[in-house]
C-alpha positions in Angstrom: 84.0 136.2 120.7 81.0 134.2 120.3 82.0 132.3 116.7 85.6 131.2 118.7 83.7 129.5 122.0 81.1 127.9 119.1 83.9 126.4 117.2 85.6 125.2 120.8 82.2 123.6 121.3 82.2 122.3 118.3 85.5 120.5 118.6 85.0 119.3 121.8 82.0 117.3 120.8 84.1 115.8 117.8 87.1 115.1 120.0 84.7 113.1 122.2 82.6 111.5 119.2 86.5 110.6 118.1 87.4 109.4 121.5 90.0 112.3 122.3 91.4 114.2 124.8 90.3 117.6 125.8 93.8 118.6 126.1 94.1 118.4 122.1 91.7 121.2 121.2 93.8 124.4 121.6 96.6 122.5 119.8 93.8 121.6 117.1 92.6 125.5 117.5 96.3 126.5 116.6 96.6 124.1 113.4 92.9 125.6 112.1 94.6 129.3 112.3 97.6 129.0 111.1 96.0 126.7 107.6 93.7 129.6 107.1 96.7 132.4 107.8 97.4 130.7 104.7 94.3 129.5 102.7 92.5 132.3 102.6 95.2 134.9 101.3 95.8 132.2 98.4 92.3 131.6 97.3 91.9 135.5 97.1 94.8 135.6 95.0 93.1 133.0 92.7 90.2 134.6 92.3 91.5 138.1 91.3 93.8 136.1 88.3 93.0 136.8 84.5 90.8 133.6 83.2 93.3 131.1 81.6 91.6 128.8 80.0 88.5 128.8 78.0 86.7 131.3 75.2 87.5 134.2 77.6 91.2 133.3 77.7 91.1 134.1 73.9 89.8 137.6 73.3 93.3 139.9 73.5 95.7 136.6 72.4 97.5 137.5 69.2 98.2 135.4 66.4 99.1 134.9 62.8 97.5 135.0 59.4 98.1 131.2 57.6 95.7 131.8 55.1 94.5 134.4 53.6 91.1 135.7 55.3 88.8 137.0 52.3 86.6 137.1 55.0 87.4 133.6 56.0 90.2 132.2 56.6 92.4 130.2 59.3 95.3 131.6 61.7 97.9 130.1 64.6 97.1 131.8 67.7 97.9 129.8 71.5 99.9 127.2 69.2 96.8 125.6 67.4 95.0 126.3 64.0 91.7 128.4 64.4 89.2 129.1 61.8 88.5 133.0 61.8 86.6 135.9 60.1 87.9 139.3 59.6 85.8 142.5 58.6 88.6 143.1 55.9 91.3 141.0 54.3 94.1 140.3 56.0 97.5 138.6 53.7 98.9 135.3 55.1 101.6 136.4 57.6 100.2 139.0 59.2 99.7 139.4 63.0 96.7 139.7 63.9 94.9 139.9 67.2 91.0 138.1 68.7 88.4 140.2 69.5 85.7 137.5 70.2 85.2 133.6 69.9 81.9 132.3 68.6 81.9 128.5 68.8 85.0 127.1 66.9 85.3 130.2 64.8 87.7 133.6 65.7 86.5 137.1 65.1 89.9 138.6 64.6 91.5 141.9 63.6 94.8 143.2 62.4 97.0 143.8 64.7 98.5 147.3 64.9 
């Protein structure tokens, strides 16, 4: 009970810095829970999401062969052109699917 009469201090000395009225706190008060009835369930959604973007956002994305990988080679994977190694060779075509990013360069496998 201590936090909420803290923060009603805490308004009341910025309503009277801002030249207000006492009577605007509780209303103020009632704004401040009902934002974070709704802020806070959101960013814990966010932070529970699968990463999007980035190196991580590849490992797991599937793609296709272009050219042939002898152990290099280059495949279509997120709709842009990747260079990427293989531990085997892999025909133009084939679906394949990233194991690990290093740099500009896909460590990929076939897909099965």
């Amino acid at each position: 009970m201590g936090e909420f009469t803290g923060l009603l201090d805490l308004l009341g000395a910025l309503f009277k810095l801002f030249g207000l009225d006492q009577s605007a706190i509780m209303p103020a008060m009632a704004l401040l829970i009902v934002f974070f009835l709704f802020a806070v369930p959101i960013g814990l959604l966010a932070q529970g999401r699968r990463v999007s973007t980035g190196r991580e956002a590849m490992v797991g994305e599937t793609g296709e062969v272009v050219t042939d990988i002898r152990p290099e080679g280059r495949v279509f994977v997120r709709s842009e052109y990747w260079n990427a190694v293989a531990d085997e060779e892999i025909a133009a075509g084939t679906r394949v699917v990233v194991e690990s990013v290093d740099r500009m360069v896909l460590t990929v496998r076939r897909l099965t």
